[in-house]
C-alpha positions, 0 to 999 in steps of 0.5 A, a space after each residue: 476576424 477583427 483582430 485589430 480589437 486583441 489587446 483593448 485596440 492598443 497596437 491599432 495605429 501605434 508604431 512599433 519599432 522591431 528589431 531582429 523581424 527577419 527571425 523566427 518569433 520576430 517574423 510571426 511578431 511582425 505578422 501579429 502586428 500588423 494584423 492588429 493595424 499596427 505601423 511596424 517598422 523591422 530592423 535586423 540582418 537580412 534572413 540567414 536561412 533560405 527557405 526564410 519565414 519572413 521573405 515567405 511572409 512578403 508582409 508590407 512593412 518598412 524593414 531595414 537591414 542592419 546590424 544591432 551594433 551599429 549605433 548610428 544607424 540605430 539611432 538614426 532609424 529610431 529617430 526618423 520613426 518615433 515609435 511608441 513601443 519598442 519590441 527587441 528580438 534581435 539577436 545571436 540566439 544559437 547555443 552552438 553558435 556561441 561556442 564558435 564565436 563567443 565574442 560576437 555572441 557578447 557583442 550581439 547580445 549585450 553590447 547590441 541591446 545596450 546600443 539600442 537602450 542608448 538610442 532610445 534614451 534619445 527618442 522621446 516618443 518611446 513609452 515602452 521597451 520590451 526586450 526578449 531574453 530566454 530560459 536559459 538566462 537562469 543558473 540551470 541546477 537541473 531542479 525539478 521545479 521551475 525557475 521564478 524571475 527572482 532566481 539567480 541568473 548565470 548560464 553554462 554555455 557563452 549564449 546563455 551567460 550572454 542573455 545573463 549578462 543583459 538581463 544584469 544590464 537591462 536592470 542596471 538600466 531600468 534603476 539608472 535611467 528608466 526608474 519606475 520612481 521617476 517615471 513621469 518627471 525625468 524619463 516616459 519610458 517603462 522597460 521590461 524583460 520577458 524570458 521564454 524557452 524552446 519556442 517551436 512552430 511553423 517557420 523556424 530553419 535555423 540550424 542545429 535545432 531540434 524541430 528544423 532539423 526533423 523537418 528538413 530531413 522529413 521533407 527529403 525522406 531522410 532520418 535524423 539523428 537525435 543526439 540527447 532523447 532524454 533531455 527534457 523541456 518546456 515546449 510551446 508554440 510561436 504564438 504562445 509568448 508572442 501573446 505575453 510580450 503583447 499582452 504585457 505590452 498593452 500594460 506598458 503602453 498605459 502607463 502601468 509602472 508595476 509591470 516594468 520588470 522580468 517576466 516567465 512565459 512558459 507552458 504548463 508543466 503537462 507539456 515539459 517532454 522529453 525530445 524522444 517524445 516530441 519526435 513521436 508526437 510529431 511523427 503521429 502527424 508526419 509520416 515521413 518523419 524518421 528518428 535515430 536516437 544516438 545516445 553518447 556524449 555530446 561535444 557541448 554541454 547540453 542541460 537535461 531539465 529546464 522550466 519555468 515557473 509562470 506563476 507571475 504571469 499567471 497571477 498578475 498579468 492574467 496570461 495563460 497559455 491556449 496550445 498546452 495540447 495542440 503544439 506539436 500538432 500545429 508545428 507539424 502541420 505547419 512544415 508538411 504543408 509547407 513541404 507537400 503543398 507549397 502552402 504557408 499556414 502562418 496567417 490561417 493557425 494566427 486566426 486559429 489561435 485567437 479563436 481558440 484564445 476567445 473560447 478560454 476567455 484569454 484576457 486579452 482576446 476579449 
């Protein structure tokens, strides 16, 4: 498959400076990149799982490990590199984790990713920045409609109120430095945001998730227990906002200004489930995965409903999703794959997916 044609050719020998590559989404980003002929060059700490999507990837890219805080090194990275786009995943990204260590959460989270405004401010090749937030950036009122880009942003827990805390500075940043009226006089650079929630898919072994978490357990023949069976989100898979962050960047890379804002990238409102129900789908397709539902009050506060609404993205970008239906299935078969037959199915479920996006007609397939 020539996938080095998705996006109009945009990433075909562009460079594209990633940070955070050794995660989950960054690692499945990495791959897509340089399947399209991208020069990607990672920065981000060294994998913290073992087994590691990334290492098991082996892809061959300039990846360079180190923290987002230091601003030296950053600067120095970025500098030598001259990247055309910038795609910044690196990240604390764990809720729990946060409650641990709030401030290294903070610092991670918003002083880190002004670091990396910093530097680039600094690198003239750069024409886009797309930074990674996440749902949970909205003041969760627990409605029943989706939350839109405009809504009012907060967060209960330090993880969220910390991506809070960037999307706020990223648009103190866009107004101050990368203002879209100046564009073209004072600075080259369109920067934008994108906000997306309970990314599952192969690859993913961080703790205290829920989907890792089922896995792990299924691959030694345990049960897990499962704290919140009601809770309900809006599940997608890997490559589901992995397609928008591309799809807008190709706007960005043109020079479009419109598109210098905060984007939704979600499912649709058929594949908002409730953890009870994922756990039985991807027991449809695992057998040995083995659920104990333990209803009680949690340590942590824990939202029960969260969506989005992606009627921008929709309407303006022209993005849809392509695996409403297939999510869980794909995870699954992913992990047992993985498990019984020591076999990756990174690259085989990205051709797929591209496939898939062809027979919908995905814009940016065509």
């Amino acid at each position: 498959m020539v996938k080095n044609a998705l996006f109009n050719s945009i990433f075909s020998g562009k460079k594209v400076f990633l940070t955070g590559h050794t995660g989950f989404k960054g690692s499945w980003l990495a791959l897509w990149l340089t399947q399209m002929g991208a020069i990607v060059k990672g920065y981000s700490l060294a994998p913290n799982t073992s087994p590691s999507h990334w290492e098991l990837l082996n892809l061959d890219i300039e990846s360079i490990y180190a923290d987002i805080r230091d601003r030296k090194t950053l600067e120095k990275e970025l500098l030598s590199f001259q990247p055309d786009i910038v795609f910044h995943l690196a990240a604390q990204p764990l809720v729990r984790a946060s409650y641990a260590n709030p401030f290294e959460t903070y610092e991670t989270n918003v002083i880190g990713t002004m670091a990396l405004y910093e530097a680039c401010r600094k690198t003239d090749s750069i024409k886009a920045i797309i930074s990674i937030s996440t749902d949970k950036c909205y003041e969760n009122k627990e409605w029943l409609w989706g939350y839109r880009e405009n809504d009012i942003l907060g967060g209960y827990d330090p993880y969220s109120s910390s991506k809070a805390c960037a999307e706020l500075m990223t648009s103190s940043y866009r107004r101050s430095f990368f203002n879209i009226n100046e564009y073209g006089k004072t600075h080259n650079v369109l920067l934008a945001t994108v906000r997306a929630g309970n990314v599952i898919g192969g690859g993913d072994w961080a703790p205290d998730r829920l989907i890792p978490d089922i896995m792990k357990a299924a691959a030694i023949g345990k049960s897990v227990h499962i704290r919140n069976p009601k809770a309900t989100r809006p599940w997608q898979h890997v490559l589901e906002p992995l397609s928008g962050y591309l799809l807008l960047g190709q706007h960005l890379l043109n020079g479009e200004k419109s598109f210098a804002d905060a984007w939704n990238f979600g499912p649709d409102y058929k594949s908002n489930q409730s953890v009870k129900d994922v756990s039985f789908y991807l027991k449809k397709e695992w057998d040995n995965i083995i659920t104990e539902f333990n209803i009680g009050i949690s340590e942590f506060h824990e939202a029960t409903l969260l969506m989005l609404d992606c009627t921008k993205a929709k309407e303006l970008l022209k993005w849809n999703p392509v695996w409403n239906n297939q999510v869980f299935s794909k995870t699954a078969e992913w992990y047992k794959e993985y498990y019984t037959n020591s076999k990756l199915l990174s690259l085989e479920q990205l051709d797929e997916y591209i496939t898939d996006a062809k027979k919908c007609n995905s814009i940016w397939s065509n």
